[in-house]
C-alpha positions in Angstrom: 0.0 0.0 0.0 1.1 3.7 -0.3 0.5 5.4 3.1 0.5 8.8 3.8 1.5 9.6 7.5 0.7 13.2 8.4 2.4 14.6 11.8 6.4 13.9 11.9 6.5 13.6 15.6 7.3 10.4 17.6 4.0 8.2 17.3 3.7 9.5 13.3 7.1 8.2 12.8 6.9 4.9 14.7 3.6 4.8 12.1 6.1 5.5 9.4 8.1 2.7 11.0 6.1 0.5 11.2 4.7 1.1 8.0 7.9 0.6 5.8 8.5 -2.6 7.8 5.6 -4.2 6.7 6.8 -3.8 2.9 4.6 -0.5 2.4 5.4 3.1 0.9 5.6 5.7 3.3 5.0 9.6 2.6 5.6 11.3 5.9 4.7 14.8 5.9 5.4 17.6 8.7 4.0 21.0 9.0 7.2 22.1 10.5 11.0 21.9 8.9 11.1 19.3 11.5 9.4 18.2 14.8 8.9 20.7 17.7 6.5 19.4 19.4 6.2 16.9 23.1 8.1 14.5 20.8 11.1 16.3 21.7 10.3 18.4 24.9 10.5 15.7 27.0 12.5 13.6 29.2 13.1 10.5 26.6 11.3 8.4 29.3 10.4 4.5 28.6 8.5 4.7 31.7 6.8 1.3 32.7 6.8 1.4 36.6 4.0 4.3 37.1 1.6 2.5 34.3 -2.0 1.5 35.1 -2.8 -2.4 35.5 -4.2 -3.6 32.2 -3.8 -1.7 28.8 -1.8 0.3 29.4 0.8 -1.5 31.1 0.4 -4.2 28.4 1.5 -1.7 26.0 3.5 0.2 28.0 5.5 -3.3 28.5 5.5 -4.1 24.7 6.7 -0.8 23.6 9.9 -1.1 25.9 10.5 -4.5 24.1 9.8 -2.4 20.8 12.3 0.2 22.2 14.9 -2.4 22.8 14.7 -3.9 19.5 14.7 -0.7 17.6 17.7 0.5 19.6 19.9 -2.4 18.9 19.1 -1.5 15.2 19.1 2.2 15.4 22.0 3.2 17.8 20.8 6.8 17.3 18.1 6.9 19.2 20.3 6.4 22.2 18.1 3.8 23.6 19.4 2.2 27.4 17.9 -0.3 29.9 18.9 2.0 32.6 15.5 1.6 35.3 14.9 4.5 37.4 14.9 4.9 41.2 11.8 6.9 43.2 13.2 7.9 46.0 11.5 7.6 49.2 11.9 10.6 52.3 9.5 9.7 54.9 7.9 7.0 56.1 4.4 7.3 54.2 6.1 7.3 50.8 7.7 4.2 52.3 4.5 3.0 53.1 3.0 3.5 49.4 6.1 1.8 47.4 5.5 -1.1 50.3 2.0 -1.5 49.5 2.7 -1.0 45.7 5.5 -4.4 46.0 3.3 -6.0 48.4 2.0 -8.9 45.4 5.2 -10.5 44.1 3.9 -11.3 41.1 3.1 -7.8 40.4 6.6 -6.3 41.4 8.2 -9.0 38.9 5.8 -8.4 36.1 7.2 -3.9 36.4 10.6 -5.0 37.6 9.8 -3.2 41.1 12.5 -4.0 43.9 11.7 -2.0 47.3 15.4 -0.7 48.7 17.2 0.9 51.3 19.6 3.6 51.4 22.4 1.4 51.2 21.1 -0.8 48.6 20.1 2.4 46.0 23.4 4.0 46.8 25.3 0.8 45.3 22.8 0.7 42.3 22.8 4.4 41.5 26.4 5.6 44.1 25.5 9.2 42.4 22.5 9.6 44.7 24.4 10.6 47.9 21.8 12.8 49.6 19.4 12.3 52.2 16.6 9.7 51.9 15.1 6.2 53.5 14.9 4.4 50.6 13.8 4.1 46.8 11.5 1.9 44.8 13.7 0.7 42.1 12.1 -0.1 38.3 14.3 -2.5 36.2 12.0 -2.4 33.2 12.2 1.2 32.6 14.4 2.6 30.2 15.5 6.2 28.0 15.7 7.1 24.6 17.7 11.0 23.2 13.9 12.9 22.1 16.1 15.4 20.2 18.2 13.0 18.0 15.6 10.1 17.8 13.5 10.7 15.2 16.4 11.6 12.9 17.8 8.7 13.6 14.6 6.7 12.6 14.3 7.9 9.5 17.6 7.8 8.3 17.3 4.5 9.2 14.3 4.1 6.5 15.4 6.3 3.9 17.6 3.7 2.2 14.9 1.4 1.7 13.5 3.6 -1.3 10.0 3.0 0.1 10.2 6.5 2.3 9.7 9.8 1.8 10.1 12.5 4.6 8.3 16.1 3.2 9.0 18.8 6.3 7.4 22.0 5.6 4.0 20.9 4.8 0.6 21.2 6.2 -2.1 19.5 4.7 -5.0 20.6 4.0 -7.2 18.1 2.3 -7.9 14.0 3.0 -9.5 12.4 0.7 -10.5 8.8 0.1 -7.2 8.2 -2.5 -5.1 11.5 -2.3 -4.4 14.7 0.3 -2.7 17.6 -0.4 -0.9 20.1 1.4 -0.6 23.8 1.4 2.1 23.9 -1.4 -0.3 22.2 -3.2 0.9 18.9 -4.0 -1.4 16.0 -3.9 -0.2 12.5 -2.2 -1.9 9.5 -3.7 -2.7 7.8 -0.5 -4.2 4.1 0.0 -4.8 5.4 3.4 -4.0 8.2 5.6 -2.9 8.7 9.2 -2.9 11.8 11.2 -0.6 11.9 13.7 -0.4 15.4 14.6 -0.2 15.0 18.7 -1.8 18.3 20.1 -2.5 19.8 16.8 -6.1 19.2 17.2 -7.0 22.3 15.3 -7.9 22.8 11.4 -8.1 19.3 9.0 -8.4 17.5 12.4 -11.3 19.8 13.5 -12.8 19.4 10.2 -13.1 15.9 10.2 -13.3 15.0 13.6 -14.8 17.4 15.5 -14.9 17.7 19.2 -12.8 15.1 20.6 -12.6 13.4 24.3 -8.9 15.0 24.5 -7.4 17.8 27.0 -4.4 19.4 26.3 -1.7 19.6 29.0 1.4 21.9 29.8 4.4 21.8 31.3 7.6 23.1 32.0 11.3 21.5 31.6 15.0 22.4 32.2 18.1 21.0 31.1 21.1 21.4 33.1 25.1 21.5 32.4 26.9 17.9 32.7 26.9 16.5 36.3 29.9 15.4 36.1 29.7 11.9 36.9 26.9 9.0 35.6 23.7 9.0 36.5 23.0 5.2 36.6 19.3 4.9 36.7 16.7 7.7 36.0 15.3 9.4 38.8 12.1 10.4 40.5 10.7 11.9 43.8 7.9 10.2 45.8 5.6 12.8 44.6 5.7 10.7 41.3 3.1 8.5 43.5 0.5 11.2 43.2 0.5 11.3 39.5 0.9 7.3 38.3 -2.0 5.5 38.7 -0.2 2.4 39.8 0.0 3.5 43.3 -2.6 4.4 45.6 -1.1 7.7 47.0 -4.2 8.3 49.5 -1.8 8.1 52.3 0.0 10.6 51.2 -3.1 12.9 50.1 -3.8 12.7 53.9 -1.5 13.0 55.7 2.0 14.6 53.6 0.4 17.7 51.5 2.5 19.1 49.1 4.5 22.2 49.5 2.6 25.5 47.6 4.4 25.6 45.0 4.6 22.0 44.2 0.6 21.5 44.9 -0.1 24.6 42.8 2.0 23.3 39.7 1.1 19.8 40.3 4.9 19.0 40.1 6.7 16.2 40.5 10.5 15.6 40.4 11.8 13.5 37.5 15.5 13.8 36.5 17.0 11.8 33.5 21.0 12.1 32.2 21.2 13.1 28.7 24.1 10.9 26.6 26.0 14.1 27.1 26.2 14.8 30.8 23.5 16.6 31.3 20.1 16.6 33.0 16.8 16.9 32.4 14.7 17.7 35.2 11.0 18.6 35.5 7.9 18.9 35.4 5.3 20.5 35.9 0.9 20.2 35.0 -1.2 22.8 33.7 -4.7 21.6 32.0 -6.5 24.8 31.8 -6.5 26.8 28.3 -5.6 29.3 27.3 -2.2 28.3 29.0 0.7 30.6 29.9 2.7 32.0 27.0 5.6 32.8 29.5 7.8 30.2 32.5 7.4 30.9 35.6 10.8 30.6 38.2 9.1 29.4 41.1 9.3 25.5 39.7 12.5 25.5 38.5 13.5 26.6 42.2 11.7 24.0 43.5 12.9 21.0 41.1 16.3 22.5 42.1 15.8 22.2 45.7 14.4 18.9 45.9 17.5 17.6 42.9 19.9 18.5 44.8 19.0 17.4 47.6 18.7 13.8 46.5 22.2 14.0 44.5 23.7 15.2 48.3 25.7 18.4 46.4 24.2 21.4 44.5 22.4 20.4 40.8 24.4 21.7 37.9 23.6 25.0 36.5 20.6 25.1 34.0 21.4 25.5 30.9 18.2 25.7 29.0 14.3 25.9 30.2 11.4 25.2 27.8 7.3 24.5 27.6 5.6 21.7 25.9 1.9 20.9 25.8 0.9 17.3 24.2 -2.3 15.6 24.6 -4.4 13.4 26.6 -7.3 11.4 26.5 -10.0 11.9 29.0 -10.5 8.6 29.3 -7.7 7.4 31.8 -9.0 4.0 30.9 -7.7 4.6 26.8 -3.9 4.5 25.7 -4.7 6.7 23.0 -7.4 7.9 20.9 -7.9 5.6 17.2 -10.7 6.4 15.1 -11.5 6.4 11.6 -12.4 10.1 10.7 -13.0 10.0 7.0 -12.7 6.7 4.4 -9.2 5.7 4.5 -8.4 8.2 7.3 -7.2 7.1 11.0 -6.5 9.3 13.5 -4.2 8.8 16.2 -3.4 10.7 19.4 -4.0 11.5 23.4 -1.4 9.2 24.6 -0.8 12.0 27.1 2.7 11.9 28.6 2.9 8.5 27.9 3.7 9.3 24.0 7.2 8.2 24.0 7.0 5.1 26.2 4.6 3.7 24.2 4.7 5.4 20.6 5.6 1.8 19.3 3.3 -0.1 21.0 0.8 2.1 19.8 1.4 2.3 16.1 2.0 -1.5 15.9 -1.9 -1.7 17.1 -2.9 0.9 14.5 -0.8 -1.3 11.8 -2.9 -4.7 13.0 -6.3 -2.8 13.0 -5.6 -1.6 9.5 -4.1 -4.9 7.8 -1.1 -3.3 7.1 
């Protein structure tokens, strides 16, 4: 077939992937001269250990198999098995990762080992600052957001059946053919839109009103730490955001500090392949969201960083916003529906889009016999 992937961000390309895999030709067009969206403003997570029971772990689990593969094939996406570590302050986070381990058969499936100091210390000896515990995640894993998708699709260039078009919007889906706003027409057996929070214009058109929120947050980036950070990293307040933990405890009786609460923030904290860190993030789901940062979160992530690494976080280097999108459903993965004849849109894996991007377009290939 000749497929026409529209949206050149991380779940349209692991479309495109997927795509040329399965013997197809791919046209892969992106509005932009090349992604800019949540595809690359975020951490480069393969984050299993938060998932919900069901679905979406299933697919959260089968993308980080997909993740593995794809990384021994394409070293440019900078894929590692590296797990992350939550680390644990007080004793009613303790008490949450306990309950989360309690069923063995549930920490084995996620890869969920319950430690102390000592013991996270020796698997991660860059955390030297003060805390009980953590609730180390084997399964998880990270990819490089800003180098991966060029990586993938230099990968597929050479097989002659993939064409990357940056710069163009489309305009037009038709049953057989889109076009874009240069004018071209595609001839398209069938089309996918993949344009993540883009939820405006052709996707209006056909879809309408959709079951998705948008989301924003803010990031940082800091200088090289200096030394490797073994395993990604999270604070306990992780537990109020993942549905795999019940964080009532902590709802109770451990409120957030102001800043934290009013953000919604959490601490997570990955090593880039040079050095550096990305830290973050924060939760915004009311529109029209802020067109400026705001310093108050990046004091806090600081604090609370440092603190953990036991010596002062490198200097930030660069800030940046993102906003991708979410279903309402907390039950659905994503959003797949046919919106026209021959025309699937995909989108609203939330902050979940680069975990399970794979997983995701590998279910769109089997619903569409590709």
């Amino acid at each position: 077939m000749r497929i026409v992937i529209v949206g050149g961000g991380v779940l349209g390309t692991m479309h495109a992937w997927h795509a040329v895999r399965r013997g197809h030709e791919v046209v892969h067009l992106e509005r932009e001269a090349e992604a800019r969206g949540a595809s690359v403003r975020n951490f480069g997570l393969v984050w299993v250990s938060g998932r919900s029971p069901g679905p979406e772990l299933a697919t959260a689990l089968r993308a980080r198999r997909l993740w593995e593969q794809i990384g021994a094939e394409v070293p440019g996406v900078g894929f590692r098995g590296n797990g992350s570590m939550t680390l644990i302050r007080t004793a009613g986070e303790w008490a949450v990762a306990e309950a989360a381990v309690a069923d063995p058969a549930v920490a084995a499936e996620r890869g969920w080992r319950l430690l102390d100091a000592p013991a996270v210390r020796a698997v991660n000896p860059a955390l030297r600052g003060d805390f009980l515990g953590g609730l180390h995640c084997a399964a998880d894993g990270a990819v490089e957001p800003r180098v991966a998708l060029p990586a993938l699709r230099a990968c597929l260039e050479p097989t002659g059946r993939y064409t990357w078009l940056p710069g163009r919007e489309v305009r037009d889906a038709a049953p057989g053919a889109v076009r874009d706003d240069t004018g071209a027409v595609h001839a398209a057996d069938q089309v996918v839109l993949a344009t993540g929070a883009a939820l405006g214009g052709l996707v209006r058109e056909l879809a309408g009103p959709l079951p998705i929120r948008r989301v924003w947050l803010q990031m940082a980036q800091t200088a090289p730490l200096g030394e490797p950070l073994t395993t990604s990293v999270a604070d306990a307040d992780s537990f109020r955001y993942y549905p795999a933990y019940d964080s009532a405890p902590l709802a109770e009786s451990q409120p957030q500090p102001p800043v934290a609460a009013e953000h919604k923030m959490q601490l997570l904290m990955v090593q880039r392949l040079d050095g550096g860190l990305t830290i973050g993030d924060t939760h915004a789901y009311a529109e029209p969201f802020p067109f400026d940062e705001v310093e108050p979160p990046y004091d806090h992530l600081t604090e609370v960083a440092s603190s953990l690494l036991g010596r002062p976080l490198p200097r930030i280097e660069r800030r940046w916003n993102g906003v991708y999108a979410q279903c309402l459903d907390p039950a659905a993965v994503a959003y797949r529906a046919i919106v026209a004849e021959g025309v699937c849109l995909v989108t609203g894996p939330g902050g979940r889009g680069m975990t399970c991007s794979p997983a995701i377009a590998e279910r769109t290939a089997e619903e569409l016999s590709w």
